[in-house]
VOBAZA-243136 format. One record per residue (C-alpha): residue in three letters; chain; x negated, y negated, z. Coordinates in steps of 0.1 Angstrom, whole numbers, m for minus. Example, Ala and Ser with C-alpha at 12.3 -4.5 7.8 and 13.67 -1.06 7.14 Angstrom:
2
Ala/A/m123/45/78
Ser/A/m137/11/71
END
This chain:
604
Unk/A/m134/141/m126
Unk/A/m154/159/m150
Unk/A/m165/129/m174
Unk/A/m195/113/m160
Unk/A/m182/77/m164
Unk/A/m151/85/m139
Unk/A/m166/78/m99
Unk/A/m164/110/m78
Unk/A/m128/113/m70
Unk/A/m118/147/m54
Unk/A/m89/161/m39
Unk/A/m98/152/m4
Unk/A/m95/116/m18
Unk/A/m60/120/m30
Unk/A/m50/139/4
Unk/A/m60/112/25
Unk/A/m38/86/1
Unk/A/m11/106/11
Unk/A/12/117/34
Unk/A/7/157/41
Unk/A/41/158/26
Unk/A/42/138/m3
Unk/A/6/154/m14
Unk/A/23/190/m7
Unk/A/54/178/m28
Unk/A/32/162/m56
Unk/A/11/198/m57
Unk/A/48/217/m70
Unk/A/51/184/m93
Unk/A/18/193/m104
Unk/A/22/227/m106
Unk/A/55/233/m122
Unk/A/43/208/m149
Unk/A/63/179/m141
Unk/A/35/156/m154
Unk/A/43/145/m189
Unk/A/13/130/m219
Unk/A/m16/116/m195
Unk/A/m31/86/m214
Unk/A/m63/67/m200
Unk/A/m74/33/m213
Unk/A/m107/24/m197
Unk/A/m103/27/m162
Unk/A/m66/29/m162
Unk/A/m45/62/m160
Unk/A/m14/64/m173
Unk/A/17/89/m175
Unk/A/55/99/m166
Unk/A/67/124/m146
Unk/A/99/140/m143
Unk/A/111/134/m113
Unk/A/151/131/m98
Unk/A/165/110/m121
Unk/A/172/108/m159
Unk/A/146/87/m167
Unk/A/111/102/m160
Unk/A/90/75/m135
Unk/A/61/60/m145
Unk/A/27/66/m129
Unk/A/m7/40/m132
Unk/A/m36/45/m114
Unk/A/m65/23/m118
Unk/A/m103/33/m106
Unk/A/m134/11/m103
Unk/A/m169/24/m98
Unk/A/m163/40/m63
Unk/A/m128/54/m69
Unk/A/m90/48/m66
Unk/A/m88/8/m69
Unk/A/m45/8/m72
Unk/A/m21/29/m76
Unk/A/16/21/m87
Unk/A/51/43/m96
Unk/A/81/33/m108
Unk/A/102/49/m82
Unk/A/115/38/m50
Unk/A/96/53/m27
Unk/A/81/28/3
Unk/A/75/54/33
Unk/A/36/55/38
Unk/A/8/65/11
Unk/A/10/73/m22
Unk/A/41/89/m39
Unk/A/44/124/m49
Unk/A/43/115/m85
Unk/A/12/97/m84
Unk/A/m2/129/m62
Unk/A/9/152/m93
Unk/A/m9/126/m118
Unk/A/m46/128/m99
Unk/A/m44/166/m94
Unk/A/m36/169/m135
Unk/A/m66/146/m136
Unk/A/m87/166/m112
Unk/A/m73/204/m125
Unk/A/m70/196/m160
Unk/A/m96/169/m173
Unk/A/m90/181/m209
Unk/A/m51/171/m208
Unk/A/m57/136/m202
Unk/A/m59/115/m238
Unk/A/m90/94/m238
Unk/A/m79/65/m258
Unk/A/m95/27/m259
Unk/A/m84/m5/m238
Unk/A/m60/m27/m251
Unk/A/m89/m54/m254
Unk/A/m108/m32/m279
Unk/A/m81/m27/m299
Unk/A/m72/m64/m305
Unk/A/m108/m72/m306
Unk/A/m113/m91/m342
Unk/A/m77/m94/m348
Unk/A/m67/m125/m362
Unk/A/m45/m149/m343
Unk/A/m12/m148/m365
Unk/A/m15/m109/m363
Unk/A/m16/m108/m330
Unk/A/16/m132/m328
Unk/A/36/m113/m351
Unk/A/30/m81/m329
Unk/A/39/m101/m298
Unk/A/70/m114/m315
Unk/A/81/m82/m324
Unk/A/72/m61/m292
Unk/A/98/m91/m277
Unk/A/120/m87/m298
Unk/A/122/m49/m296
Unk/A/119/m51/m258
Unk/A/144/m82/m240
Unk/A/125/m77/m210
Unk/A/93/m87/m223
Unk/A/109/m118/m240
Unk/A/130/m124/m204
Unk/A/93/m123/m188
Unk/A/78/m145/m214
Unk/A/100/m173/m210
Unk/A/99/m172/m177
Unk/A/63/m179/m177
Unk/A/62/m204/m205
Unk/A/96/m225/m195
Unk/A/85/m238/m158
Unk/A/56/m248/m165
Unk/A/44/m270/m189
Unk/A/2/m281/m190
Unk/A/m3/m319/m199
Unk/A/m38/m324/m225
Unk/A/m49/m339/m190
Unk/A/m76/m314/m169
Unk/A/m62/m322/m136
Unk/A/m27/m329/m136
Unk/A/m1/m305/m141
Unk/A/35/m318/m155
Unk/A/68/m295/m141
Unk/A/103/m295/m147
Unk/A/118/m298/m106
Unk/A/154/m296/m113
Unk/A/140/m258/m128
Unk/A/123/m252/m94
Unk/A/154/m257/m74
Unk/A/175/m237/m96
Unk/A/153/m207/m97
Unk/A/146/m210/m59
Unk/A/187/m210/m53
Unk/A/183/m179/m76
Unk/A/158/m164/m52
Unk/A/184/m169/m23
Unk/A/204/m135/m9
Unk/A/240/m135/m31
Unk/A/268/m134/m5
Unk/A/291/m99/m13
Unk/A/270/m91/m43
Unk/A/251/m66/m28
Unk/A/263/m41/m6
Unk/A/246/m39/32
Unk/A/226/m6/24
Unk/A/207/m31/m6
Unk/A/199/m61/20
Unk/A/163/m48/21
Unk/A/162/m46/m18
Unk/A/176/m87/m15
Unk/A/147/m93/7
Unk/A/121/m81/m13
Unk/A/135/m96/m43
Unk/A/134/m127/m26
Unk/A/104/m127/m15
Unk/A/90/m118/m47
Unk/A/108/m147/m67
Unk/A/95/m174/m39
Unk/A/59/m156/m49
Unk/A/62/m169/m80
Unk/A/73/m203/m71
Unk/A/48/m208/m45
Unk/A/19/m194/m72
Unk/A/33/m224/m91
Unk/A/18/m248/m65
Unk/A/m12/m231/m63
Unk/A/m18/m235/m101
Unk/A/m13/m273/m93
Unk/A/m40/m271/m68
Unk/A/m61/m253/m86
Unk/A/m61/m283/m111
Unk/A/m66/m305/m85
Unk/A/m35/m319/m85
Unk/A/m20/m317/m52
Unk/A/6/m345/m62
Unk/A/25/m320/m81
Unk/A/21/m290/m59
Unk/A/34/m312/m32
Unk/A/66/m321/m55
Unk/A/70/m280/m63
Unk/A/70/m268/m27
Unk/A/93/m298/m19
Unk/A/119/m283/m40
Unk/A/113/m250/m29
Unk/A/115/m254/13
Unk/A/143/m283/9
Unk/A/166/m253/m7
Unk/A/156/m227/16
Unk/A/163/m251/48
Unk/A/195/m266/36
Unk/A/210/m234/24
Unk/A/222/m207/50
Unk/A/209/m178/42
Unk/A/193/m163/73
Unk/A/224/m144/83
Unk/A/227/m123/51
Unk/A/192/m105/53
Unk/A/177/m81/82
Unk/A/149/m94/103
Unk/A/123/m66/98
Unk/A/112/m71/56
Unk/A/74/m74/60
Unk/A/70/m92/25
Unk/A/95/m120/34
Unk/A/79/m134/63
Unk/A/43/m127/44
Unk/A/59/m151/16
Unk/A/73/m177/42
Unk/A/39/m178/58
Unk/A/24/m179/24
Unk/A/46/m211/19
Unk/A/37/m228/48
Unk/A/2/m227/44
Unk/A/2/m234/9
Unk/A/20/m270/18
Unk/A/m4/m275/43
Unk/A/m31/m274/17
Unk/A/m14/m297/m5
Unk/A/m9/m323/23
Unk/A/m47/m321/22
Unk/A/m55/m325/m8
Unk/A/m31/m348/m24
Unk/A/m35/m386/m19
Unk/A/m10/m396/7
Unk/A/m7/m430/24
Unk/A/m5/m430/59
Unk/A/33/m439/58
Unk/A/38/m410/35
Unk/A/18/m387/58
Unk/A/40/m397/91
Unk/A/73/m395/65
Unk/A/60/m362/57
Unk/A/51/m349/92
Unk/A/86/m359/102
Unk/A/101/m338/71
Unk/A/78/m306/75
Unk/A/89/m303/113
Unk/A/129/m308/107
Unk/A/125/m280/82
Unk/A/100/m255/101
Unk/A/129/m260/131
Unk/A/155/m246/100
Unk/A/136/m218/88
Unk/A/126/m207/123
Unk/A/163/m197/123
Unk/A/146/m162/106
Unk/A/114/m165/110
Unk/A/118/m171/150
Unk/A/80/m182/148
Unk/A/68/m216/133
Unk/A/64/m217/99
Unk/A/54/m250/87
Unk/A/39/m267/121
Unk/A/6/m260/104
Unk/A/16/m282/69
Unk/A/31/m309/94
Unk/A/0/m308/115
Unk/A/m20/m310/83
Unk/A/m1/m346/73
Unk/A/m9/m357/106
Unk/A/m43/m350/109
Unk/A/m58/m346/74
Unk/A/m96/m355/75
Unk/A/m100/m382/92
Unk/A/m108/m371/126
Unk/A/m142/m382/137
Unk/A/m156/m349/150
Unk/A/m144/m327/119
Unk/A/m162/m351/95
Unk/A/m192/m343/122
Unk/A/m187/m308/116
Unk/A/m186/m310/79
Unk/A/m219/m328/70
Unk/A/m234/m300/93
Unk/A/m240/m327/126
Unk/A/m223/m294/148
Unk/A/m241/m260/153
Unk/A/m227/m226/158
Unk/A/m189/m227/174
Unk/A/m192/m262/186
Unk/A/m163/m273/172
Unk/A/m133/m264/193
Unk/A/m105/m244/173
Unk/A/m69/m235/186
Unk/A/m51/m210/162
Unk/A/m18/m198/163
Unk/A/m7/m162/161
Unk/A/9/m146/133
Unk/A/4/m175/110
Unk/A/m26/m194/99
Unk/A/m40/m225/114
Unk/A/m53/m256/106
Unk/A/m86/m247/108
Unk/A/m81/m217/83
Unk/A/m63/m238/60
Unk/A/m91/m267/63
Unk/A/m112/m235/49
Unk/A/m89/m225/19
Unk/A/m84/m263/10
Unk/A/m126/m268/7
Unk/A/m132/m236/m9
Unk/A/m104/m241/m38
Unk/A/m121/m278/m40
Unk/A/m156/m255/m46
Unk/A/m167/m279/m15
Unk/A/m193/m251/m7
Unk/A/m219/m265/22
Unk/A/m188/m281/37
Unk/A/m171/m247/41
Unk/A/m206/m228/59
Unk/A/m206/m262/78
Unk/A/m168/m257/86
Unk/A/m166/m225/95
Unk/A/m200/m219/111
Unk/A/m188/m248/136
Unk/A/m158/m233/147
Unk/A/m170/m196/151
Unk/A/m152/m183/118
Unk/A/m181/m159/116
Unk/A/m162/m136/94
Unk/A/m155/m158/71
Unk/A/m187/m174/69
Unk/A/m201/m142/60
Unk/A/m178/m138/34
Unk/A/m187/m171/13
Unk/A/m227/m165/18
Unk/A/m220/m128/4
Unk/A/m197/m146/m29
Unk/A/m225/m174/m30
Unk/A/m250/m149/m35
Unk/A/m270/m151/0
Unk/A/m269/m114/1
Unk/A/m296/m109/32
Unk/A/m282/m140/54
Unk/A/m243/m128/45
Unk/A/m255/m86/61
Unk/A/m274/m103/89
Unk/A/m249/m125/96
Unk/A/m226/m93/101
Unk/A/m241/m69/116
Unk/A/m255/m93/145
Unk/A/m225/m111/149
Unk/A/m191/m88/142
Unk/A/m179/m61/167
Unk/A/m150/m51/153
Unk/A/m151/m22/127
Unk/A/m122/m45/104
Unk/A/m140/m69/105
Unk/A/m173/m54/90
Unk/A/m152/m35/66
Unk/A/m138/m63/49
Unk/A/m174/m79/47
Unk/A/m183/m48/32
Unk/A/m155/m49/4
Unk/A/m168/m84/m4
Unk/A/m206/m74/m7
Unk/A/m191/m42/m33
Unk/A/m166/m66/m51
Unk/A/m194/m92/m56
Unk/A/m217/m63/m72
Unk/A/m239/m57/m41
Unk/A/m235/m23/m30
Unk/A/m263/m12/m10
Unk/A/m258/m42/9
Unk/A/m219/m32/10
Unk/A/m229/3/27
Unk/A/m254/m14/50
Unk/A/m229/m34/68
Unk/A/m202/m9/67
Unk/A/m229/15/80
Unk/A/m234/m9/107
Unk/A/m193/m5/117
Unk/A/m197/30/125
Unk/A/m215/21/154
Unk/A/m191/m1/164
Unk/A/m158/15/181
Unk/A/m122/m5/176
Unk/A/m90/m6/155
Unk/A/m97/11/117
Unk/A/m129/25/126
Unk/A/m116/55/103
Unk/A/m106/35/79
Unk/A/m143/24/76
Unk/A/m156/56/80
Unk/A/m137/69/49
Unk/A/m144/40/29
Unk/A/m180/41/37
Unk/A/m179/81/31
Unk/A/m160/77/m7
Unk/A/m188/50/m13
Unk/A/m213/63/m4
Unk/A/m205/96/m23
Unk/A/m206/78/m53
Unk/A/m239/62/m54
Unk/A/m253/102/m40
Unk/A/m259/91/m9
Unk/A/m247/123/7
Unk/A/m265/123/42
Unk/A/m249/92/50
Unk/A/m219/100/31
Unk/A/m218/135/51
Unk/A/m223/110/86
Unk/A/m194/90/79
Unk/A/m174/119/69
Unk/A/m178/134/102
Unk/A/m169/99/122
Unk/A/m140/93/97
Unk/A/m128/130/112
Unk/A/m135/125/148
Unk/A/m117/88/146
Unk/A/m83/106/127
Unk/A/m86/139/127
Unk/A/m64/160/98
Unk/A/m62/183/72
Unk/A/m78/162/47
Unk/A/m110/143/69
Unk/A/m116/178/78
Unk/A/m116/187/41
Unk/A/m135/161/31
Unk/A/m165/168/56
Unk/A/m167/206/41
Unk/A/m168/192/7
Unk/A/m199/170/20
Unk/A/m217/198/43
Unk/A/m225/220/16
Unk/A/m250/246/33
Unk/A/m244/233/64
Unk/A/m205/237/66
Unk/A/m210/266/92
Unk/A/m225/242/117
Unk/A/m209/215/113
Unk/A/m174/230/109
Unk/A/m180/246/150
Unk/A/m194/205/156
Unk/A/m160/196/147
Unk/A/m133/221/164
Unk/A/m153/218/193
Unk/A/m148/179/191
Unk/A/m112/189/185
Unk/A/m107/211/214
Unk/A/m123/182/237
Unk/A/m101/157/222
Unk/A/m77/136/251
Unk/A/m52/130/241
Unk/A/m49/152/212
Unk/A/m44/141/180
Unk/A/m12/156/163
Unk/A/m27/162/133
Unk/A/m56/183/156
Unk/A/m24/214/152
Unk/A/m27/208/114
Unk/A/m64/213/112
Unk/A/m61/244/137
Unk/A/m37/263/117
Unk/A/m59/255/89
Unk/A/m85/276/103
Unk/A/m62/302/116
Unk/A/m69/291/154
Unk/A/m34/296/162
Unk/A/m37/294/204
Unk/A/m56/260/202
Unk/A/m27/246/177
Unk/A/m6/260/205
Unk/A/m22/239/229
Unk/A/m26/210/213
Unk/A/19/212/205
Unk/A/22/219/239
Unk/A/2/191/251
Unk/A/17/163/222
Unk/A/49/157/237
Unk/A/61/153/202
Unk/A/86/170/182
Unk/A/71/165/150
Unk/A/42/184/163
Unk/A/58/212/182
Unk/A/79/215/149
Unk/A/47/219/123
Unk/A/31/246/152
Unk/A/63/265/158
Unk/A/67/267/115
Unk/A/33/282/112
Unk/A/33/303/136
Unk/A/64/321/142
Unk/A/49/353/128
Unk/A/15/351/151
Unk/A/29/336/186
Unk/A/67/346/184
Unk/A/71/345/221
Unk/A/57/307/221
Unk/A/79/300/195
Unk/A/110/310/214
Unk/A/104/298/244
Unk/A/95/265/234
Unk/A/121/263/211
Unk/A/149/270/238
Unk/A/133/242/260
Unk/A/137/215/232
Unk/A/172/235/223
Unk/A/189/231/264
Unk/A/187/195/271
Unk/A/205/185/240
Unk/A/232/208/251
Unk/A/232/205/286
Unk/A/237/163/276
Unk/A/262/167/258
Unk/A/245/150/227
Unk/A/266/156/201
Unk/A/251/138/180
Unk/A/221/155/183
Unk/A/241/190/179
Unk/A/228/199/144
Unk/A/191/192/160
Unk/A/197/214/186
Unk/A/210/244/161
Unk/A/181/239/143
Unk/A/156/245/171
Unk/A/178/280/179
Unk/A/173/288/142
Unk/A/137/286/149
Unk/A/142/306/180
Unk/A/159/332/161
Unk/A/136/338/132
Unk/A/108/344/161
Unk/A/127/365/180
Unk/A/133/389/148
Unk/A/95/387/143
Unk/A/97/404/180
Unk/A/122/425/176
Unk/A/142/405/201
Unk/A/169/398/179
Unk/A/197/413/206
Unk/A/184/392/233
Unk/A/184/359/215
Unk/A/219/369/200
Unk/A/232/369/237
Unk/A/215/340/251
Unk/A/233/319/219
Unk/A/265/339/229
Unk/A/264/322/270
Unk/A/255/291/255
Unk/A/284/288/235
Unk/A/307/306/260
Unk/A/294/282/288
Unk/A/299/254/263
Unk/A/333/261/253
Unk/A/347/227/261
Unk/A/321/212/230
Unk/A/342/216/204
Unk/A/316/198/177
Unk/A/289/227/192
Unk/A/309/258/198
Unk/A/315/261/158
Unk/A/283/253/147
Unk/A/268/282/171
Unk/A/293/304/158
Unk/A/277/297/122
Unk/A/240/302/137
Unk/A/254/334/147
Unk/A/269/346/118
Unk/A/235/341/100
Unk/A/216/359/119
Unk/A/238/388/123
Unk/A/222/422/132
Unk/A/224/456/112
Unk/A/245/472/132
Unk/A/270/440/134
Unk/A/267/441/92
Unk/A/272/479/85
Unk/A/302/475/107
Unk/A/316/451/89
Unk/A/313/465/58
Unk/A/328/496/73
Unk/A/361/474/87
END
């Protein structure tokens, strides 16, 4: 951005928060002028664009000190990166600083406003606006705070209702929306389960305890499973959210033993119910919790700091938090500090140690602790986003610095963090280093863009660093094609389709270069064209066409239309019997129709 308060955001940034299609979709938004009034508020972007439907969609983007902190759109997309509106809102920010309307945050503009102002503008804003007064009662209703610090009062009887409200509706929604019911689900229980973490927050696990009681005895007595699909990420994220949540409050409220067995009994009959779904356990870990609370000898060792270093032995569970973890959320929402570094110190929670000595402000201990201990590069990354969201960003690059030593699952996820970060703060050697691993981990079009934005003067040495990388790659990355065809090296992204075994691939190469390598082009479209046919997958019929269009716009290219008309012609004759294909090659045909073929047409 041109302003000097905006971090260094460029369009290398946006490419790689997007899929190559959405970013080349959001470039025509962008450029056809799609993007309506651009309004920014401190750090917050605003703006509509015009997209598919009626109503133009509604674009916010929000940047902190090192760039792009969130990003939201009002439309419905949910298939990888950003959206193609959001794209066309950065680029208008990038391309056209002077569009966007620098006007003040909301806080400055209430600042000094009295009280019963401020009501009356609320009142009416509600009143205009039945959402808004739908969302504020909502938040105001549930809940209602006692003059008491730690105990919070609620009304139950709401809590069921708005958790049978949360359930999947039986022949309300059509089978095509079950996803939409899933997410809505999930979403309502989020706010449910937040309740009970409010409670705890206040220290009263008592009432957190009686909130998430009437929340799971719905969802286990209530048969719901059957009316949702098994494969909605934020359902079983909420489920797992409730049980660990529950297992915190059987730690922190005051439970007799009686209770706690009555309680382990009840938690375990209910994990059995919602297993139904989940097919994983979802509460074990709030039953063991009522079992076991604190009382074991060797955990009270552990936390007045009797244990050293992974002494304690631990026994998670996949998928869902243990004990252990939830041991860990329980003392840290208590603010029981030294009993946490005791805690997880003892039981080899490294990464979470880390983590509280970086938010307790042991800076040198929390980077040491790191880079001598962690081997994974998420690991190191996410102690690196807790050094910068805790203010300490040299610190924050030093550690993630560290992680690009360190090979493993998101290394270029680290890489581009640390290379954006880095950037910002005019680090550029280092910013320029992890540019160049960020391309060599993922390879594309936009880590490759992102290093010549870095390189400067030395772009011609490091640009033949990095295709030679490319060309030694095994196995090749499909995006390798994409970066290829960038540079006009059209054999190599030959190669590299040829070697993918994928038809994504094969399709980006064969698009781009139909003009350059026709004979490639229709050779390798036949071979993907002939075992669809030869199947008999009619299904797949249309697929197979499409691959013999390709063929045939290469074969004009090479002046081998006649010879690709005829090979179509014996397929179609050898194929008769197909009566789905033989049509749909007559079609294909009939489009690419030669000269002769049309002038005597015209002529009949």
């Amino acid at each position: 951005m041109s302003d000097e308060r905006w971090p260094p955001v460029t369009e290398a940034t946006v490419r790689d928060l997007a899929r190559s299609s959405s970013y080349n979709r959001g470039q025509s938004y962008y450029e056809r002028g799609a993007v309506g009034e651009v309004v920014r508020r401190g750090e917050t972007v605003r703006a509509d664009v015009e997209g598919s439907q009626y109503q133009p969609y509604t674009v916010t983007i929000e940047f902190d000190d090192a760039g792009v902190a969130h990003t939201e759109c009002t439309c419905p997309y949910d298939l990888g990166g950003i959206c193609k509106h959001r794209v066309a809102v950065m680029l208008t920010c990038l391309r056209d600083p002077e569009r966007v309307d620098d006007r003040p945050p909301v806080s400055e503009l209430i600042e000094g406003t009295s009280r019963e102002r401020l009501e009356e503008l609320l009142v009416e804003l509600a009143e205009n606006r039945p959402e808004i007064a739908e969302w504020i009662e909502s938040r105001l209703t549930p809940v209602d705070t006692t003059t008491s610090d730690t105990a919070v009062s609620v009304n139950i009887e709401s809590i069921r209702k708005r958790t049978k409200h949360a359930l999947p509706k039986p022949g309300q929604r059509g089978h095509s929306d079950a996803y939409a019911e899933a997410e809505r689900m999930a979403s309502e229980l989020d706010d449910l389960i937040e309740q009970a973490q409010q409670a705890l927050d206040a220290g009263d696990g008592e009432t957190a305890v009686e909130i998430l009681e009437a929340v799971t005895e719905v969802l286990a007595t209530n048969r719901w499973y059957g009316l949702l699909p098994y494969d909605v990420t934020e359902l079983y994220e909420t489920l797992g959210l409730l049980g660990e949540t529950f297992a915190e409050a059987m730690l922190i409220a005051e439970l007799s033993e009686s209770e706690r067995e009555q309680w382990e009994q009840r938690l375990s009959e209910w994990d059995e119910e919602i297993r139904r779904f989940t097919g994983r356990p979802t509460l074990a870990v709030a039953a063991d919790a009522a079992r076991e609370g604190w009382d074991d000898d060797r955990l009270q060792q552990t936390l007045d700091g009797s244990l050293t270093d992974g002494k304690l032995e631990v026994d998670e569970p996949k998928f869902v938090a243990g004990l252990t973890t939830v041991r860990l959320s329980a003392l840290e929402r208590q603010g029981r500090t030294d009993e946490y570094l005791n805690l997880s110190r003892a039981a080899g929670k490294t990464q979470l140690y880390a983590e509280m000595l970086a938010r307790e402000g042991e800076i040198q201990a929390a980077v040491d602790c790191a880079t001598e201990n962690l081997s994974t590069p998420q690991s190191l990354l996410e102690i690196a986003q807790t050094l910068r969201d805790t203010g300490n960003l040299i610190a924050a690059l030093d550690v993630a610095e560290h992680g690009l030593t360190v090979d493993g699952f998101r290394k270029a996820r680290l890489a581009e963090w640390l290379r954006d970060r880095a950037a910002s703060l005019g680090k550029e050697d280092l910013a320029l280093r992890a540019a160049i691993v960020a391309f060599e981990e993922s390879p594309s079009p936009s880590t490759y863009q992102a290093v010549e934005e870095l390189a400067d003067d030395e772009w011609d040495s490091v640009r033949s660093e990095l295709l030679e990388s490319l060309r030694e790659q095994t196995p090749a990355s499909g995006h390798a094609a994409e970066v290829f065809l960038e540079e006009g090296l059209y054999d190599e992204a030959v190669g590299v389709a040829d070697r993918s075994g994928s038809s994504r691939v094969v399709k980006t190469v064969v698009e781009a270069v139909t003009v350059h390598r026709p004979q490639w082009v229709i050779r390798t479209c036949k071979s993907n064209a002939e075992p669809i046919v030869e199947q008999g997958k009619h299904d797949s019929y249309e697929t197979a066409v499409r691959w013999l269009r390709y063929a045939g716009e290469a074969a004009r290219e090479a002046n081998k239309l006649d010879e690709w008309r005829e090979y179509v012609e014996t397929m179609r004759d050898e194929h008769y019997q197909k009566y789905k294909l033989r049509p749909m090659l007559d079609d294909l045909l009939e489009e690419f129709r030669s000269p002769v073929d049309s002038e005597v047409s015209s002529d009949g």
